[in-house]
C-alpha positions in Angstrom: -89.3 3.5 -41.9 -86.3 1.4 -43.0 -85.3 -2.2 -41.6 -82.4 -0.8 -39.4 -84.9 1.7 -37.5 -87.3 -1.0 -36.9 -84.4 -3.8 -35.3 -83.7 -0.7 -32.8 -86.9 0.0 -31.9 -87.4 -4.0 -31.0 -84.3 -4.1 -29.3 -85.4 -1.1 -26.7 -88.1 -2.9 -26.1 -86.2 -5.9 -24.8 -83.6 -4.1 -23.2 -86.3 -1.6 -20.7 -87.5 -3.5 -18.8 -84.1 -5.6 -18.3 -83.1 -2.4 -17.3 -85.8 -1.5 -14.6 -85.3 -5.1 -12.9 -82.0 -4.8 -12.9 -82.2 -1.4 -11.0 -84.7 -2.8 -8.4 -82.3 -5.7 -7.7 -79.7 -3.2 -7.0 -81.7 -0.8 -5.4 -83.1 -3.7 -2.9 -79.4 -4.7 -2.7 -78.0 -1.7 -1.5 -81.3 -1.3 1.4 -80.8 -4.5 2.7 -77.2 -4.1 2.9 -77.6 -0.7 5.0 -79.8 -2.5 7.7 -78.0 -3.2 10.8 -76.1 -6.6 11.1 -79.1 -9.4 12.6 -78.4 -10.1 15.7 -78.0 -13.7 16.9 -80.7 -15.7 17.7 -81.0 -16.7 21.2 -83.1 -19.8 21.9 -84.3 -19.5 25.2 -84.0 -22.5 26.9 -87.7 -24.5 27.7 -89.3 -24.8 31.2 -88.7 -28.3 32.5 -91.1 -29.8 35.4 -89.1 -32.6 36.9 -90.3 -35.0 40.2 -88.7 -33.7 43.2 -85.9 -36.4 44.5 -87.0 -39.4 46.6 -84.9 -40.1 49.4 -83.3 -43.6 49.3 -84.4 -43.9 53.2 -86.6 -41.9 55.3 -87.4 -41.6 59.2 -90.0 -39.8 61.2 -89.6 -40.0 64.8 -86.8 -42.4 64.8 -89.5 -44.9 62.7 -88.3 -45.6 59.0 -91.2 -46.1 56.4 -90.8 -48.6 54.6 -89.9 -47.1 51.0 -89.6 -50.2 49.5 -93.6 -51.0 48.9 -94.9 -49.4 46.1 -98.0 -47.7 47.7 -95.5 -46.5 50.4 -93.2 -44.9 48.0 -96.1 -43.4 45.6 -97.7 -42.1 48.9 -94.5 -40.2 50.0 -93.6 -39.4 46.6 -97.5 -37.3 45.8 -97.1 -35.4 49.3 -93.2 -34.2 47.7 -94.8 -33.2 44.3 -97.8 -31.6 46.2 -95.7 -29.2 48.3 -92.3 -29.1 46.2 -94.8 -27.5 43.4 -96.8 -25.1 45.9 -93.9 -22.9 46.0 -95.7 -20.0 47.6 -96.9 -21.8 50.1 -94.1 -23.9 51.0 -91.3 -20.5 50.9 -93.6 -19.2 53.1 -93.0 -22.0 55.3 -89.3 -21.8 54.8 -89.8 -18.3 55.9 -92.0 -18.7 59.1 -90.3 -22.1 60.8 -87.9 -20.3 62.8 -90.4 -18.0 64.1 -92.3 -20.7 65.7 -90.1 -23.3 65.9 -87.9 -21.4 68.2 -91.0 -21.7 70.5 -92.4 -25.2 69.9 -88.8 -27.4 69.9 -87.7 -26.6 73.2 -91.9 -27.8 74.9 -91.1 -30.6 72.5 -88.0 -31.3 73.8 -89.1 -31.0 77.6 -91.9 -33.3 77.3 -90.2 -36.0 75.7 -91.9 -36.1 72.0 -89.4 -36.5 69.1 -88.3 -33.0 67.4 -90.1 -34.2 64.1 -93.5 -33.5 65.3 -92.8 -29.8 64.6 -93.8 -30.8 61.0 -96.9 -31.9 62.7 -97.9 -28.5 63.3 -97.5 -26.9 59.9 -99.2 -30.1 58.3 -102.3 -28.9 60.7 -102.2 -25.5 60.9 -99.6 -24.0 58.2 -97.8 -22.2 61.6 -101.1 -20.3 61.8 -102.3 -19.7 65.5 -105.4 -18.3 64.3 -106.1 -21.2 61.9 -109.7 -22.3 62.9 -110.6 -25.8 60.3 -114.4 -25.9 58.9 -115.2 -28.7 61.3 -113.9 -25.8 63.8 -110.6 -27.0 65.1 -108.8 -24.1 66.4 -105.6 -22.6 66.8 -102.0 -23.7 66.3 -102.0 -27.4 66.8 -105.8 -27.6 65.6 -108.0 -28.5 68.9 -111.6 -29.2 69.1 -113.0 -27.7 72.0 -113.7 -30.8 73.9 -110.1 -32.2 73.8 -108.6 -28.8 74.6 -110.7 -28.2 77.4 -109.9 -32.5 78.5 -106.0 -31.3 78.6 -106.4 -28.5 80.3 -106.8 -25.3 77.9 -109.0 -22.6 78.8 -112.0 -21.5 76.4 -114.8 -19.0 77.6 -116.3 -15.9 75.8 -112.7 -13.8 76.6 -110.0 -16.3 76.7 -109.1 -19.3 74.3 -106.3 -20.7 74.7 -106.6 -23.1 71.7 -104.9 -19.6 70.2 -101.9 -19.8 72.9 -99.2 -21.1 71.1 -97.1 -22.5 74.5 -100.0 -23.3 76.1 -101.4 -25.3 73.3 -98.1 -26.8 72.5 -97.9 -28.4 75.6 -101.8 -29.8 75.8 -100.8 -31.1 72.1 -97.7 -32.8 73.8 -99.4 -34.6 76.6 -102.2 -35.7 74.3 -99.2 -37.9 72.0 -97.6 -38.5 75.2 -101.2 -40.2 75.9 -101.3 -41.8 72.2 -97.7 -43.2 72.6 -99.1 -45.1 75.9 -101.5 -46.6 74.0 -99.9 -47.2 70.5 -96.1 -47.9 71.1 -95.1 -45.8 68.3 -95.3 -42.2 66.6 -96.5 -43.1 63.6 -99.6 -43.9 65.0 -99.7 -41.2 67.4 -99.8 -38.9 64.7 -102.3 -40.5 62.8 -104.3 -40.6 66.1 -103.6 -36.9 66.2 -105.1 -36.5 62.8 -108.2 -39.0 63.0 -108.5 -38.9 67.0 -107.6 -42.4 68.7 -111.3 -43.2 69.2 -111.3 -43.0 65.1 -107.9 -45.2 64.4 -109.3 -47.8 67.5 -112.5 -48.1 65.5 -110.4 -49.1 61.7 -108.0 -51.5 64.3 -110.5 -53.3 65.0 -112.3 -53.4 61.8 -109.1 -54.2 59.7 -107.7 -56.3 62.5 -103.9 -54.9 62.0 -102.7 -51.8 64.1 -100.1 -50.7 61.6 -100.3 -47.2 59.7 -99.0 -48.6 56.7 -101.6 -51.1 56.5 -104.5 -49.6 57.6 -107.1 -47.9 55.0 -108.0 -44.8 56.5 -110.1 -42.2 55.0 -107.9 -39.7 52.4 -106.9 -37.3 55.1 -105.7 -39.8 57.7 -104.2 -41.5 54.8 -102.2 -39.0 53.2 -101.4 -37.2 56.8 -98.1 -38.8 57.5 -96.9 -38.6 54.4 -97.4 -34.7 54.2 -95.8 -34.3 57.4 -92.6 -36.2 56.0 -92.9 -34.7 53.1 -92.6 -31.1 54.7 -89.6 -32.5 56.9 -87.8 -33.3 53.6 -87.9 -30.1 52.5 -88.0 -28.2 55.5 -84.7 -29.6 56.1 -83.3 -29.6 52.4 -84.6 -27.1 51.0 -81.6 -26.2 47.8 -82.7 -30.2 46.8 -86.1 -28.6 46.0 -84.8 -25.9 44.3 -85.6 -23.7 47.2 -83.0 -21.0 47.2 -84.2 -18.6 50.9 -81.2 -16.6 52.1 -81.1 -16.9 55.5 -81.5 -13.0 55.8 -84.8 -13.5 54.4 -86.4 -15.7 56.8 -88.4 -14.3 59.0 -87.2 -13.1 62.3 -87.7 -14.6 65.7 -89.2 -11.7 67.6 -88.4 -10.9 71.3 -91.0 -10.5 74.2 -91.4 -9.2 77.6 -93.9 -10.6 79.7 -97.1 -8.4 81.8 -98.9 -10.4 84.2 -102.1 -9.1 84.6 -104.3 -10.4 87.8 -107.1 -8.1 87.5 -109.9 -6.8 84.7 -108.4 -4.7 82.0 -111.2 -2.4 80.6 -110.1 -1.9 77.2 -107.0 -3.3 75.6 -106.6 -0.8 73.0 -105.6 1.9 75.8 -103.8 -1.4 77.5 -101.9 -1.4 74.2 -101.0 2.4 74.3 -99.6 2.1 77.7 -97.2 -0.8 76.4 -96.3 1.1 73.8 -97.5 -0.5 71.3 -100.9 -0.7 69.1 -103.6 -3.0 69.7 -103.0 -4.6 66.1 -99.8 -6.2 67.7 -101.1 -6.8 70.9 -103.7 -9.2 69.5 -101.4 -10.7 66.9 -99.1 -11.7 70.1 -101.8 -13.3 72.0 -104.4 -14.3 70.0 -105.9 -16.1 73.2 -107.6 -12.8 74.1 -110.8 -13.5 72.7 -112.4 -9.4 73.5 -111.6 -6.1 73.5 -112.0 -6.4 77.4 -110.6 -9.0 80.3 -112.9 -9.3 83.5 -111.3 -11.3 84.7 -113.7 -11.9 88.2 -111.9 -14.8 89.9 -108.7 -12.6 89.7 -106.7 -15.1 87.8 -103.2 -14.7 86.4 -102.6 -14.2 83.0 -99.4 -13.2 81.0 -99.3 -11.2 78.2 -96.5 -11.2 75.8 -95.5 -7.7 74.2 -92.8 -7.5 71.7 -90.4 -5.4 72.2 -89.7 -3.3 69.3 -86.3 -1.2 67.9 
C-alpha cells in the first residue's frame, strides 16, 4: 500500500465521526425548532395572610374601649384575627343576620337595650335557636333553666321556650335591663350576661375595681366582649375583611302566619299536613315544641308560626 493510500485512509477516519456529530447537531436542530413556540411563563402570584384592619376607635353600646392600652388593643385585635380567618363560619353569619335580626332589633329596640347587643346573640349562640352549650344553656340567647324559668320562660316535658326566639329575646332583654340597674353600663351587662352577675359581683369584690377592662376574668368572660365587637366590626364592614356576600345571597327573611292553638293537638305531623306544610318545617319554626304531641290540660294559648311558602 503506497503512502498516498495510507494519508486517505487516516483522514476518513478523522472526518466520520465529525461527520455524524455534525448530523446529530442538525438533526437536534431542526426537532427543537419544529416544537411549538414556549409559552410564557406565568408566575402565579403567592398567598398573603395579612392582620385584619384595627379600627382607630371603637364603641359598643355607646361605651368606647379604650384602644389605646396595649392589652385592650391586643384583646380586640385576637377576636378580629379569630373570626376574620374563620371564613366559613363568619359568611355564614353574614348570610343568616338578616334572618334573625329582622326579629331581635325591633324587642331590642322596644325594651330600651342598645342595637349592639344583637352581636351578643351570635357571640352566644351563632343565631342558632337550637344551640344547647355543654354546661346545657339552651336556645338562642343561651339560658340555663333556672334564669329562664326566673324571667318568665316556660320549660316542661312539651314546651321550652328557651327555643322561642321572641320569647327568649325579651327574657334576655329584661335580664340586661336588670344588669344595667345594677352596673350603670353595658359593658358590664354583657359580661354579666356571659359570667352571670353573681360571678362578676364575686371578682368585684375580690379585685376591688368594677370595671371590665380591669378585671381578670376567667378566658371566656375575658375574651367575650371583645368577640362581640369583633363580630360588630365585621358584621357591619364586611368588604374591610375581604368579605365579598352579594346581597342576593344572604339569606332571606321568611314570612309567617300565626295559629293559636288553645287546646291538645294529638300529633303534629298531621297538624303540619293540615297547614300545609311538613313537620320538618313546622319544628324548625318553633323549636319550643319539645314533642310530637301538645296536651295542653290547662287550655293555655299558644301561637304557632307557619311559613308561608311560594
Amino acid at each position: 500500500m503506497n503512502t498516498g493510500d495510507m494519508s486517505k485512509r487516516k483522514w476518513w477516519r478523522f472526518l466520520v465521526p465529525v461527520l455524524l456529530v455534525v448530523n446529530v447537531v442538525v438533526i437536534w436542530f431542526i426537532i427543537g425548532s419544529a416544537k411549538p413556540e414556549n409559552k410564557p411563563v406565568v408566575v402565579e402570584p403567592k398567598t398573603e395572610f395579612r392582620s385584619p384592619p384595627m379600627p382607630d376607635s371603637v364603641e359598643f353600646a355607646g361605651e368606647w374601649m379604650p384602644l389605646d392600652r396595649f392589652d385592650v388593643y391586643e384583646s380586640l385585635d385576637r377576636e378580629l384575627l379569630s373570626n376574620a380567618y374563620f371564613h366559613s363560619q363568619t359568611i355564614r353569619f353574614i348570610k343568616l343576620a338578616p334572618r334573625y335580626f329582622s326579629i331581635i332589633e325591633p324587642i331590642l329596640k322596644e325594651k330600651g337595650i342598645p342595637d349592639d347587643f344583637k352581636y351578643l346573640a351570635i357571640a352566644e349562640s351563632g343565631l342558632d335557636p337550637r344551640a344547647v352549650s355543654p354546661a346545657h344553656a339552651v336556645g338562642f340567647w343561651q339560658f340555663m333553666k333556672g334564669t329562664a324559668m326566673q324571667y318568665g320562660l316556660e320549660i316542661n316535658n312539651e314546651v321550652d321556650e328557651r327555643y322561642h326566639v321572641v320569647k327568649s329575646t325579651y327574657a334576655a332583654c329584661d335580664y340586661m335591663q336588670d344588669s344595667y340597674e345594677k352596673y350603670g353600663n353595658w359593658t358590664m351587662v354583657a359580661a354579666s350576661y356571659n359570667a352571670g352577675m353573681r360571678g362578676v359581683d364575686r371578682q368585684i369584690d375580690r379585685q376591688k375595681t368594677d370595671s371590665y377592662y380591669n378585671l381578670l376574668l376567667v378566658e371566656e368572660t375575658g375574651r367575650y366582649l371583645y368577640r362581640i365587637v369583633a363580630l360588630k366590626q365585621i358584621l357591619e364592614n364586611p368588604e374591610q375583611y375581604n368579605f365579598i356576600i352579594p346581597e342576593k345571597e344572604k339569606y332571606p327573611i321568611i314570612q309567617t302566619r300565626s295559629v293559636e292553638i288553645t287546646g291538645s293537638v294529638e300529633d303534629f305531623a298531621d297538624f303540619a299536613h293540615e297547614q300545609g306544610i311538613n313537620y320538618k318545617l313546622l319544628k324548625d319554626f318553633n323549636p319550643w315544641l319539645r314533642q310530637s304531641y301538645l296536651k295542653n290540660p290547662t287550655h293555655k294559648k299558644y301561637i304557632i308560626e307557619i311559613p308561608v311558602l311560594n
